[in-house]
NUVOBA-185284 format. One record per residue: residue number from 1; x, y, z of N, C-alpha, C in turn; residue in one letter. Coordinates in steps of 0.02 Angstrom, whole numbers. Layout:
% residues N
<NUM, <X, Y, Z>, <X, Y, Z>, <X, Y, Z>, A>
...
This chain:
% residues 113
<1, <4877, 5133, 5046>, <4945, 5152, 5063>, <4947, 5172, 5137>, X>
<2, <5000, 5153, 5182>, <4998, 5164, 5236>, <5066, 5212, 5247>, X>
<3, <5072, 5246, 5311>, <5134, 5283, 5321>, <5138, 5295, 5406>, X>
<4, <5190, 5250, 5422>, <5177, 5243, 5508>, <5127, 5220, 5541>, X>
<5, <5093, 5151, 5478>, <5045, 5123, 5522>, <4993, 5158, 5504>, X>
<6, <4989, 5221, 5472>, <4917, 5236, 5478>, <4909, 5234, 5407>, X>
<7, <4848, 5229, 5388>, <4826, 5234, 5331>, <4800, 5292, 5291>, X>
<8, <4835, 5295, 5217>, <4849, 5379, 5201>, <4818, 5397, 5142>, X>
<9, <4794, 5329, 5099>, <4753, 5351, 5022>, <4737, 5270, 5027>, X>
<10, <4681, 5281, 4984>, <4649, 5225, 4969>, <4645, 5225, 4878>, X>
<11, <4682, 5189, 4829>, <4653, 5216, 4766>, <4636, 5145, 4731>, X>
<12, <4597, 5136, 4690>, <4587, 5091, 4625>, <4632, 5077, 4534>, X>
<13, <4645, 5039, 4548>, <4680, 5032, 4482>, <4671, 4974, 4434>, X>
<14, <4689, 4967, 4396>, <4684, 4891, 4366>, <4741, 4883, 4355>, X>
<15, <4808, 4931, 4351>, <4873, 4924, 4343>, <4913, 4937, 4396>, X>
<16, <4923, 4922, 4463>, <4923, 4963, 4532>, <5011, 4978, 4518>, X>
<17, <5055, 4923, 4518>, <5113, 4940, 4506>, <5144, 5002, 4473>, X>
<18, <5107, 5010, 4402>, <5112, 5086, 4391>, <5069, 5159, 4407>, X>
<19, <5031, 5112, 4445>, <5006, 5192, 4477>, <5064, 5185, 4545>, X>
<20, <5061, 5153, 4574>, <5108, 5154, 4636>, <5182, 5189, 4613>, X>
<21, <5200, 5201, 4559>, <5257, 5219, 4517>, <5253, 5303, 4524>, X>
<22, <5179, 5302, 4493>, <5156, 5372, 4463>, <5170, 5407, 4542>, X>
<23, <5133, 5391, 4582>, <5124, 5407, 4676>, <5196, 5437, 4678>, X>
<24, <5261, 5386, 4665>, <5305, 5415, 4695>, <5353, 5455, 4655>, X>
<25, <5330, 5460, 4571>, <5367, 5499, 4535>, <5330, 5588, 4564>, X>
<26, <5280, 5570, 4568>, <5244, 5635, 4586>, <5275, 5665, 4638>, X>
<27, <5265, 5636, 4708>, <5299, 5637, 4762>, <5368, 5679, 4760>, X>
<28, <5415, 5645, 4716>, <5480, 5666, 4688>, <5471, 5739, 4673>, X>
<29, <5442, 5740, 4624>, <5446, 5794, 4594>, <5422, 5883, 4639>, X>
<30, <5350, 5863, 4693>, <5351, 5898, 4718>, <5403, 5908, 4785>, X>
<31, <5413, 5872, 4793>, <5484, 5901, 4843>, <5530, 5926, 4792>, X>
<32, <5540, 5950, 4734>, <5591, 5972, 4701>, <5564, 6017, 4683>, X>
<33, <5493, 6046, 4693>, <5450, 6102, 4703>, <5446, 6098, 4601>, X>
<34, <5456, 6057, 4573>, <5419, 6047, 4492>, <5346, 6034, 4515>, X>
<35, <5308, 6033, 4450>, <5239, 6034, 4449>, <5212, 5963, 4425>, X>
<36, <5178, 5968, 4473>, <5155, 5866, 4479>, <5088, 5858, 4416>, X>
<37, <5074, 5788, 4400>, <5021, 5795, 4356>, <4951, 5776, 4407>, X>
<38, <4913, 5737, 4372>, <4835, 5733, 4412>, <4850, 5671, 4484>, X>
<39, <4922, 5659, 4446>, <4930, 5606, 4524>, <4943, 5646, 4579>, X>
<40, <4911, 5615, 4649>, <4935, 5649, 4710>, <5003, 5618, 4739>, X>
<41, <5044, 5665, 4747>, <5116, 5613, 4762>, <5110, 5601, 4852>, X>
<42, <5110, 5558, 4867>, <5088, 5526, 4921>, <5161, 5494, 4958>, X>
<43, <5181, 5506, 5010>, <5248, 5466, 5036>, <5214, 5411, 5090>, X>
<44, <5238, 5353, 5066>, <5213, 5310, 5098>, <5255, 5254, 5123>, X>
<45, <5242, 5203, 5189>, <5290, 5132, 5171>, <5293, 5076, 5199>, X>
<46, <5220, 5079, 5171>, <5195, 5046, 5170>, <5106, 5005, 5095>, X>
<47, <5111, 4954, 5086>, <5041, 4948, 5026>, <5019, 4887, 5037>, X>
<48, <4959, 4900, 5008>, <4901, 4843, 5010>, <4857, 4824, 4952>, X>
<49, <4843, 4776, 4942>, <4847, 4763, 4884>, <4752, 4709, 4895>, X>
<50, <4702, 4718, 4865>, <4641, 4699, 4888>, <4616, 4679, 4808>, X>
<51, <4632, 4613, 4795>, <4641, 4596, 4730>, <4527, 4579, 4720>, X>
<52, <4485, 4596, 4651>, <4431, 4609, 4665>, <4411, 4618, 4584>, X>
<53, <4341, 4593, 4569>, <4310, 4588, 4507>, <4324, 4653, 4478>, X>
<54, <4339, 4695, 4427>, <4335, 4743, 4400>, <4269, 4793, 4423>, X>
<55, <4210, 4755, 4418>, <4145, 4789, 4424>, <4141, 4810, 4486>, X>
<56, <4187, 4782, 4520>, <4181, 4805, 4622>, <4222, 4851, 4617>, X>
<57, <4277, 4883, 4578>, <4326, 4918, 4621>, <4284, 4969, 4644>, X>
<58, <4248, 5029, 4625>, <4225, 5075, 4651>, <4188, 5028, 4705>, X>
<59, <4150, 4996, 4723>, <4118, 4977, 4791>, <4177, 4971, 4851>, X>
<60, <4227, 4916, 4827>, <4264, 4927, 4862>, <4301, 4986, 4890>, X>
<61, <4327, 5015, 4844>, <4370, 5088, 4859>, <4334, 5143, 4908>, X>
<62, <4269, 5141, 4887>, <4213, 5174, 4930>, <4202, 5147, 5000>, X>
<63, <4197, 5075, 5006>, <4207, 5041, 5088>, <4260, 5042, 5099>, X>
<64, <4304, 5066, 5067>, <4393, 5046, 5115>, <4398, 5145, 5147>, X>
<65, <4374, 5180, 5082>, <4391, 5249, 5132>, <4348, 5283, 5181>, X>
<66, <4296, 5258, 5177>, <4231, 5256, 5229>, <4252, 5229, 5303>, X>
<67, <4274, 5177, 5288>, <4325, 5130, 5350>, <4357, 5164, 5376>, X>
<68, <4407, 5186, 5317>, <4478, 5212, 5355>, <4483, 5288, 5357>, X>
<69, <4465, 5318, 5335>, <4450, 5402, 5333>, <4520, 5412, 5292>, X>
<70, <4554, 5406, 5247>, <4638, 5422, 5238>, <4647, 5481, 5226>, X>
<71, <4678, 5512, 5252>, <4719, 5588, 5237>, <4713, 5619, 5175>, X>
<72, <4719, 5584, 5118>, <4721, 5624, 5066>, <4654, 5583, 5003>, X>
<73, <4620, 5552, 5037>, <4564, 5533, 5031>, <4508, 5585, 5030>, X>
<74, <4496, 5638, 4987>, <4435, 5680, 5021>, <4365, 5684, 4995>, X>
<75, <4350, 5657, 4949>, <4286, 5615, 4905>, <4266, 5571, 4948>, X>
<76, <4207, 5586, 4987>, <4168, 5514, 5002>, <4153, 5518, 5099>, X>
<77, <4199, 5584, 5111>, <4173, 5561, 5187>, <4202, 5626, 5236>, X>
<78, <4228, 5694, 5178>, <4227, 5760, 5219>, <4190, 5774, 5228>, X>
<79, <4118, 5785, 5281>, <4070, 5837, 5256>, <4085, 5921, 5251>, X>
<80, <4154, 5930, 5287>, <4164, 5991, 5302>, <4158, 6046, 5220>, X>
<81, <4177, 5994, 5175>, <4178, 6023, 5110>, <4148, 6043, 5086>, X>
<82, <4099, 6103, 5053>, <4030, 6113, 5027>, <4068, 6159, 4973>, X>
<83, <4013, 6168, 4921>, <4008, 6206, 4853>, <3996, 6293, 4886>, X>
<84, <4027, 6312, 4847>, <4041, 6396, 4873>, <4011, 6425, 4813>, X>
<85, <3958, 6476, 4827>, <3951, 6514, 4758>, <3977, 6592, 4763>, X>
<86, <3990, 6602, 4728>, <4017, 6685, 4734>, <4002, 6722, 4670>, X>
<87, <3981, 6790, 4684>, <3964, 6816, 4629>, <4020, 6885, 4626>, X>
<88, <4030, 6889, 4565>, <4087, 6951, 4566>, <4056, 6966, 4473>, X>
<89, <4056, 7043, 4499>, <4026, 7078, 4453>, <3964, 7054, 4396>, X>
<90, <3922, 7021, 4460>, <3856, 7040, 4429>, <3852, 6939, 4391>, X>
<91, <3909, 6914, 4396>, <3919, 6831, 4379>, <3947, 6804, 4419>, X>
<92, <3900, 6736, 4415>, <3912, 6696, 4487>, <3968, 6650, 4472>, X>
<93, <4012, 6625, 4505>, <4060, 6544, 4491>, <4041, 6498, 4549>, X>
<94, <4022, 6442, 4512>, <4032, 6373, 4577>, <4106, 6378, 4591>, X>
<95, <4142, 6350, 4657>, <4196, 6324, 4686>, <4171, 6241, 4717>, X>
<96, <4223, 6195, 4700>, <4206, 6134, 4715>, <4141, 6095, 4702>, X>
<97, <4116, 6127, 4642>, <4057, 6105, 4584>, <4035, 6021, 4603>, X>
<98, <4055, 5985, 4606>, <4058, 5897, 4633>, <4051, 5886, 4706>, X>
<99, <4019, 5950, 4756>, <4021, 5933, 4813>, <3923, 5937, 4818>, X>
<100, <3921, 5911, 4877>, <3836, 5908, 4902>, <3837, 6006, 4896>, X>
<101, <3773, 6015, 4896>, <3748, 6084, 4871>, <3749, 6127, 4920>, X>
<102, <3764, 6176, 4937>, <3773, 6240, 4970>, <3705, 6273, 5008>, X>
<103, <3698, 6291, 5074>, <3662, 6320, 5103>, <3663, 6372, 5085>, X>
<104, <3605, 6410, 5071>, <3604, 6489, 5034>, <3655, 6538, 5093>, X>
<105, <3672, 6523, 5141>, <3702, 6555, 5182>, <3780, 6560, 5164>, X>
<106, <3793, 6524, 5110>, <3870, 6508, 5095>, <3895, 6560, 5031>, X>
<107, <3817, 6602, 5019>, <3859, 6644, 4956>, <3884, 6710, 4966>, X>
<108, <3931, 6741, 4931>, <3948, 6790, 4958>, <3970, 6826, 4911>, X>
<109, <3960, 6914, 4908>, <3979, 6950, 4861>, <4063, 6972, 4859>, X>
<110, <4083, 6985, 4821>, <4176, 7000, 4816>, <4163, 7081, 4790>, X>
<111, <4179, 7112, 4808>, <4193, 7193, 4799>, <4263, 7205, 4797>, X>
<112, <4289, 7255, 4751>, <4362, 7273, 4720>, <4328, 7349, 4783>, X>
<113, <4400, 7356, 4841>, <4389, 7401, 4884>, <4427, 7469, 4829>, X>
């Protein structure tokens, strides 16, 4: 999906028309400040369409956002993103659990002042 020429998400589908649907019902809805589902509503206006064996889409989807870096693309080529551990009262939580692993320098205790 492009928006002024630039390129803004990269996604895979086997049904693109209705995900391209889903994109802008989402879209809709958060400008009406309702609560969107797992789609990202994306304003776009521009699409592309990279027709491809089933067994490639992830290869492909992976070389197209590698390429293009897209805005709301963030799997595959932030490094800025890392796993956060935090411990609060004595138990730890991952944050962003699916990211490359955390420098021990990234944990940090939470205290109720």
């Amino acid at each position: 999906m492009e928006y002024r020429r630039v390129v803004v998400y990269v996604g895979r589908s086997v049904k693109p028309l209705a995900r391209l649907v889903a994109h802008i019902n989402a879209y809709n809805r958060r400008k009406l400040g309702q609560a969107t589902p797992r789609v990202k509503g994306i304003l776009f206006d521009r699409i592309w369409f990279k027709p491809c064996e089933h067994g490639e889409l992830a290869v492909v989807e992976q070389e197209l956002i590698t390429r293009f870096r897209p805005r709301y693309n963030d799997i595959g080529w932030k490094a800025e993103r890392r796993e956060l551990k935090i411990v609060v009262r004595g138990k730890a939580y991952v944050l962003n659990p699916g990211c490359p692993p955390a420098t021990p320098r990234t944990q940090v205790e939470l205290r109720r002042l």
